[in-house]
N, C-alpha and C positions, 0 to 999 in steps of 0.2 A: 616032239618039240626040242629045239635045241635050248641047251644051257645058257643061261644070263647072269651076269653079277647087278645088283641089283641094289640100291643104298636107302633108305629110309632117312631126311635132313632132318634135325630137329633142333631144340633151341639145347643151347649150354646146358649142362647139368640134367637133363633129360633122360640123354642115353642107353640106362637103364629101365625105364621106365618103356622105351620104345621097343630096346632091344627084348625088353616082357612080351611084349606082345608081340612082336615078329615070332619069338616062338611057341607061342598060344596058337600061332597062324599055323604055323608046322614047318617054318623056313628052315632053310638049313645051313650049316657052316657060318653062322651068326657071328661078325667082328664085330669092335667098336672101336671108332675115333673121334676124335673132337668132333660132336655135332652132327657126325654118321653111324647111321648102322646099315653094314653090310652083308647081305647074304645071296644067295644062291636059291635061282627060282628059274622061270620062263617065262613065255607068252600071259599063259592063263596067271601067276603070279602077278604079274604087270597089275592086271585088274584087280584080284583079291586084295593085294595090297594096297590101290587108291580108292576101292573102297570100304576094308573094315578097319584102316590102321584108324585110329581115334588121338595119340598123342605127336606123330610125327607131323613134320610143314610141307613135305613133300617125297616121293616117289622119282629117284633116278636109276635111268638107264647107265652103267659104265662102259663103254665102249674098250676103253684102253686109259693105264697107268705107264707113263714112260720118262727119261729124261728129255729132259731140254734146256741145252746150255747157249745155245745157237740160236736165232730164228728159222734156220736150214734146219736142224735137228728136228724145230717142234716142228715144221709144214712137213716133213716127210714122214714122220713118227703119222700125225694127225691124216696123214694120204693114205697112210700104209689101213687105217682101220675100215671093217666094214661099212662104210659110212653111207653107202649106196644102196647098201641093205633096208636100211631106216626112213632115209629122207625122199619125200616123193618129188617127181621133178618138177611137180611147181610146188613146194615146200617153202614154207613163208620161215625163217630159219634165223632169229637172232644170236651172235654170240657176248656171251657175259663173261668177261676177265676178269682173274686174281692173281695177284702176286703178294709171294710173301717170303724174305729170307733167300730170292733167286737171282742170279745172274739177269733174267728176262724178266726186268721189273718195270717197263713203260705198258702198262694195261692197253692202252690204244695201239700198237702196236702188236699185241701178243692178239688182238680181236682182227686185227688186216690180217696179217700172215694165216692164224688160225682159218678165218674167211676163202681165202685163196684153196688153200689147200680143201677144204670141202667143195667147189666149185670144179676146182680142174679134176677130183676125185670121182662129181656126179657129171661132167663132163663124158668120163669113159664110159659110162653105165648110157645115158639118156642120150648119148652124141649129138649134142645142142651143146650152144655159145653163148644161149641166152635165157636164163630163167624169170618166168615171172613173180615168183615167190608170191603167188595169191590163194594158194592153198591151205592145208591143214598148217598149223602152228608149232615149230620146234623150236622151244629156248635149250639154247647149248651152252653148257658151262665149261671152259677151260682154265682147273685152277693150279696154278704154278706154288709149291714149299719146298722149300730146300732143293731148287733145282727139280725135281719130279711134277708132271703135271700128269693132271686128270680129265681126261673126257667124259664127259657125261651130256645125256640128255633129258630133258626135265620131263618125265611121262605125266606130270599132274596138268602141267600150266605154268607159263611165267604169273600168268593174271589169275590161276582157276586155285591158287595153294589149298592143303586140304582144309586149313582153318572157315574154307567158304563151306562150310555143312548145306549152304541154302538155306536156311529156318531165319536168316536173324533179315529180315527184310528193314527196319530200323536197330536202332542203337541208341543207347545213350554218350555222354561226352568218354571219352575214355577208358568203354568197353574193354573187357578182357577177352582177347584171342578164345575160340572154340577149341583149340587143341592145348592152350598153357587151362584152360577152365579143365578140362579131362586131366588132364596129367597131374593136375591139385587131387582130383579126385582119389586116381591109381597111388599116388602120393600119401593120401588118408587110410585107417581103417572103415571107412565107410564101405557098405555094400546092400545090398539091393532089400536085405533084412532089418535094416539100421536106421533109424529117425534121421534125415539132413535138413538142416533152418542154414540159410543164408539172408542173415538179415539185415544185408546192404545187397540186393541183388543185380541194384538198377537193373537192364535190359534182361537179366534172368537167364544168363547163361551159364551159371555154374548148375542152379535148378534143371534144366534141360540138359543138359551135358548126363546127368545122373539119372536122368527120368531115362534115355536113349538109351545110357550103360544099362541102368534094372529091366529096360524091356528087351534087351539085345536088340535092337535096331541099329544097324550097320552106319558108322559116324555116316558113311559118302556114297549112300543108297539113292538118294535122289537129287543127283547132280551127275551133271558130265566131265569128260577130263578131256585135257588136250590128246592124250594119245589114241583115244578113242577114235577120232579123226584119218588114225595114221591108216593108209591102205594096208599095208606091212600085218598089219594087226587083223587075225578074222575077228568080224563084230561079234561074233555068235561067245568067245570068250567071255564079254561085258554082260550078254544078255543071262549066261549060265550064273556065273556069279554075282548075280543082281537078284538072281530066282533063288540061290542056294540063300543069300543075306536074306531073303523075304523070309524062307520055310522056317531061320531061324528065330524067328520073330516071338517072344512071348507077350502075347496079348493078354494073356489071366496075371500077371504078376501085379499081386498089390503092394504100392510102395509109397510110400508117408516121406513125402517131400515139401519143406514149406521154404517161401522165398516171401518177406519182406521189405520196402522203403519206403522211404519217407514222401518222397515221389508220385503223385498217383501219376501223373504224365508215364512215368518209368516202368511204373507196372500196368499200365494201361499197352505199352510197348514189350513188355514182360510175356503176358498174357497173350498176344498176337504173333510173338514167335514162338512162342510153345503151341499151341492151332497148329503154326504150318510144319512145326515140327511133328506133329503129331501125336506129344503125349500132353495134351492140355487137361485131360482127364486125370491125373496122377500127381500134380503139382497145386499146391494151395497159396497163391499170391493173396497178398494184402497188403494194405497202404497203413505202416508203422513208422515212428519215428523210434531208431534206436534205444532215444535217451528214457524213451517210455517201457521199455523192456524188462521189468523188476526180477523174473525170475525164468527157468528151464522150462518149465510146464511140464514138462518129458523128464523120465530119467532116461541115462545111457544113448542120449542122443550124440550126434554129430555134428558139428559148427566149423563154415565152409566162408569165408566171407574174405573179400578185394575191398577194402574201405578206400573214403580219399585220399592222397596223397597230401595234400594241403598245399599246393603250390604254388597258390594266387598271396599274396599279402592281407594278413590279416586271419587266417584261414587257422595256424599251428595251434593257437589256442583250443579251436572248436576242437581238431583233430587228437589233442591230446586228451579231450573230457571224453571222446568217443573211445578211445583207447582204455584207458582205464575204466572206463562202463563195461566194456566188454570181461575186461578180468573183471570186474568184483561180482558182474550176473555168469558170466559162464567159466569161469575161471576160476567160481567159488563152489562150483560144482563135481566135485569127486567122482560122476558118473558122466560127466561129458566130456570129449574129445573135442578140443579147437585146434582147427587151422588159418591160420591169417596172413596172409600176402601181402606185402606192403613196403614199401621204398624208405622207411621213417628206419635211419640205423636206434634210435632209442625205444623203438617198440616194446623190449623186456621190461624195461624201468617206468615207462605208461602204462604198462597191463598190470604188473605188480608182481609177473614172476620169470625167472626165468625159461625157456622154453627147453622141451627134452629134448628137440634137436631145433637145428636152424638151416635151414639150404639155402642155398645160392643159386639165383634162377634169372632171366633176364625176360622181362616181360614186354616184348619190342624191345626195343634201344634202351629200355631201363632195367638199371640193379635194381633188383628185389628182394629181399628175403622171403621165404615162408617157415613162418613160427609152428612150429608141431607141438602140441600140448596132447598129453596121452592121457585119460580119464579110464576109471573100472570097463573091464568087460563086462559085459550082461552073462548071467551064470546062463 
């Protein structure tokens, strides 16, 4: 198989988090840039990677890094790449424009020219004038900084991102992403040994995210991706590494996971995506109101929680009795470990202490912080 540069998208402040796992995977030549992690893989990579990466948004192909100061530069730079190799001739083929900081900053523009030059490029391969584009799916991103653009092909899906696990068939209002719920995780000392209570869990995806991690079941086992489609691609890759993600499967691992709210609608919703995720056995939902919460019950647990935001009028009050409940029950706890994600910049001064670190994460279109409070190791 021939060599592929290969990038893993993820959310700001991630990077390393992803770039962890890319080489858990056994990638190799591992960069990072803002939002990418790049390595060096193949065919069969394509697949391993969209389906056991668990913190990354998606899985790109690079074709080609080049200048482009000209609309002539980027059509011919973009003509010159194997582009014929990829796309089938009825390929249903959107392109997605960026500019930033370039000469070539009319986006509508940079997606015509871009267009042209894939067409007259599978022109020469398919010798046809006229494609139906009613085939497999390829979203293509051309993103222009400081003059240099990048081709890429989006191997997961414009529509399929890896955050689709497939388990979450409902939701609650405001759900947290499957891949920022993992990356809180990798972010924690939590591990498959370790008490985790999330006790705002609405839809229960921070619980399932960890229930998947403790059993090794592969985040994107039971979904498909747009590149699977591609002819280019032999199927028999997706089927190997779907067999290899199964054999790794621990089905004996007992693991003390509890997920709370106030909600019974939410964990009613809670409890039916863990079923189809398949560790419904291993999570212990119940309908709890925070403020009834008086103490740890566990020592050296773990504490995982996305509270509301308060964003309706009238709301900041409740959110801040919630906030300091949490400090004075887990917070007063010297053998537990809290993590809190949350858009409130006064989060410190409502919990009642400072946090030992504080990250900067963007959860969707929103700043976030996440509060890390360190508690005893269990000897």
């Amino acid at each position: 198989m021939k060599k592929l540069k290969l990038a893993a998208v993820c959310a700001f402040g991630l990077e390393a988090v992803v770039k962890r796992e890319c080489n858990d995977l056994g990638f190799e030549n591992i960069k990072v840039d803002n939002g990418w992690v790049y390595f060096d893989g193949d065919d069969t990579d394509i697949a391993k990677a969209n389906i056991n990466l668990r913190c990354a948004e998606r899985v790109m192909l690079i074709l080609g890094t080049f200048k482009a100061r000209s609309f002539a530069e980027l059509f011919d730079n973009i003509y010159a790449l194997p582009i014929e190799e990829w796309i089938d001739e009825d390929g249903k083929f959107v392109i997605n424009g960026k500019s930033i900081k370039s000469k070539l900053s009319s986006v509508p523009a940079i997606q015509a020219s871009s267009e042209k030059a894939i067409v007259e490029k599978l022109k020469t391969k398919y010798k046809n004038d006229w494609f139906t584009k009613d085939g497999a799916n390829y979203s293509i991103w051309v993103n222009l900084r400081d003059d240099i653009a990048t081709f890429a092909i989006d191997t997961t899906g414009a529509r399929e991102g890896l955050f689709k696990r497939g388990y979450r068939e409902k939701s609650t209002i405001a759900p947290l992403k499957e891949t920022m719920a993992a990356s809180l995780l990798a972010l924690s000392y939590w591990n498959k040994d370790r008490i985790l209570f999330d006790p705002m869990c609405g839809s229960g995806t921070i619980a399932i995210e960890a229930a998947l991690i403790g059993k090794n079941i592969a985040a994107g086992l039971n979904r498909n991706f747009a590149s699977e489609r591609w002819s280019c691609l032999d199927s028999s890759i997706w089927k190997n590494e779907k067999i290899n993600a199964r054999k790794n499967i621990n089905f004996d691992t007992e693991l003390k996971i509890y997920a709370s709210d106030i909600s019974a609608k939410a964990i009613a919703i809670a409890e039916n995506n863990a079923i189809e995720a398949g560790v419904d056995d291993v999570i212990e939902f119940s309908v709890r109101d925070i403020m009834h919460i008086k103490n740890t019950e566990y020592d050296y647990g773990i504490m995982i929680t996305n509270p509301p935001y308060g964003e309706r009028i009238g709301e900041d009050e409740k959110i801040t009795e919630i906030h300091k409940h949490l400090g004075e029950v887990f917070g007063s706890d010297p053998t537990w470990s809290s993590y809190i994600i949350t858009a409130k910049e006064n989060f410190e001064t409502e919990f009642g202490r400072k946090a030992d670190r504080k990250r900067k994460l963007f959860n969707g279109n929103v700043k976030v912080n996440y509060y890390q409070y360190y508690g005893k190791k269990p000897e």
